[in-house]
N, C-alpha and C positions, 0 to 999 in steps of 0.2 A: 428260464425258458429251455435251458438244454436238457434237463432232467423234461421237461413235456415231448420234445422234438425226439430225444434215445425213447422214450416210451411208444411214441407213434409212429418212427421205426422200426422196432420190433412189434409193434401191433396195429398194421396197415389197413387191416379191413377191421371194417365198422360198420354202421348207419348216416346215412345220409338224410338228414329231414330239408324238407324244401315245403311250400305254401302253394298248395291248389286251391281257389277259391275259396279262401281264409280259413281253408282245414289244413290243418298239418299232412303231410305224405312226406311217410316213411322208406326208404329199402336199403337194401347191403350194398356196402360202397368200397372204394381205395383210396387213404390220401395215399399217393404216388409220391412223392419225394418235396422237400422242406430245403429251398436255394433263395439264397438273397432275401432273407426275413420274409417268405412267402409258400407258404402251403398250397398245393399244386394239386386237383384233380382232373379229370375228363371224364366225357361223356361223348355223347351222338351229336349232330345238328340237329334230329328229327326225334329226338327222345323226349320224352314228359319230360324230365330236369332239366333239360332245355329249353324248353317253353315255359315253364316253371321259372326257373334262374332270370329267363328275361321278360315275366312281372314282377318278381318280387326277387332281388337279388340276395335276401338271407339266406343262411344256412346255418343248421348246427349238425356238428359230425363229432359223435362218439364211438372211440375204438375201450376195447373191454380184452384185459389181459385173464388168464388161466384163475388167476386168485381173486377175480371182480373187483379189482384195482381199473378203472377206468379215468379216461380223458376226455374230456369234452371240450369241442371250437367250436365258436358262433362268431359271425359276423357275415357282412355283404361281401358278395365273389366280385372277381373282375375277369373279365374272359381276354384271352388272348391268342390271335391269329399265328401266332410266330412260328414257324415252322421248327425253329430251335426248342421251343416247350414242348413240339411235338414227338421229336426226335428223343426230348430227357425222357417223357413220359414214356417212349417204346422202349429206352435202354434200360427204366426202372422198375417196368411191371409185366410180368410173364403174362399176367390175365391181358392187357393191352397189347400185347405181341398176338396174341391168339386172335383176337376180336379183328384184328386189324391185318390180319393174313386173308381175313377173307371180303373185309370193306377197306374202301377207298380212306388212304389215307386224309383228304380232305372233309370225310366224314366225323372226324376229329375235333370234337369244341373241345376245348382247356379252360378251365377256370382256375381261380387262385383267391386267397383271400393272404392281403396282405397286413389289413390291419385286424384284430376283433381281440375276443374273449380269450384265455384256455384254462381250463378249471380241471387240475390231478387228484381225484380222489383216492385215497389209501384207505382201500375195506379196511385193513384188519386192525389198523389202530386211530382210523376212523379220522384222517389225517387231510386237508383238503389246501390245496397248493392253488392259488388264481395270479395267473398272469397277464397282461393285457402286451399286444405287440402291433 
């Protein structure tokens, strides 16, 4: 799991898939930082992923490094109010520092997936790592 956690460190933004009316929706996301066996995002209260997240709580979020080495996590989110998740998420992502200069820090949903999938694939010797956490 630490070789998946250094990979999506270093390659934070990805794709975020979520479940609109049993179609898949896609867009470009952040996992934010990986604390206490738990992969850590945000979003809006009033955002489609929001709404979204609370029908159907799957997600699968793929980040894709330079050499198309990519990671992929799926699993159900759990959201959390904590003003401490909200605080790690301003100290770990400059895009969330900015968003949030200009809305109300209460605008802030946090999700987390603490248990799911994560599958490392290696392009170039075609090399595929699944670990479940």
């Amino acid at each position: 799991m630490n070789e998946i956690i250094e990979f999506l460190n270093n390659n934070k933004f990805g794709s975020l898939a979520t479940n609109s009316y049993d179609k898949p929706d896609l867009r470009p996301f952040e996992m934010v930082f990986y604390s206490d066996q738990k992969m850590y995002f945000y979003t809006t209260v009033d955002s489609d992923v929001a709404n979204q997240l609370g029908e159907n709580s799957n997600i699968c979020f793929c980040a894709t490094d330079q050499s198309y080495n990519y990671v992929k996590v799926s699993g159900s989110v759990i959201f959390s109010d904590k003003q401490e998740d909200k605080d790690k998420i301003l100290e770990n992502s400059e895009f969330a520092k900015e968003i949030f200069k200009k809305l109300d820090i209460n605008k802030m949903k946090v999700f987390y997936l603490e248990h799911g999938e994560c599958k490392k694939h290696l392009h170039n010797n075609n090399q595929t790592i699944v670990e479940k956490f």
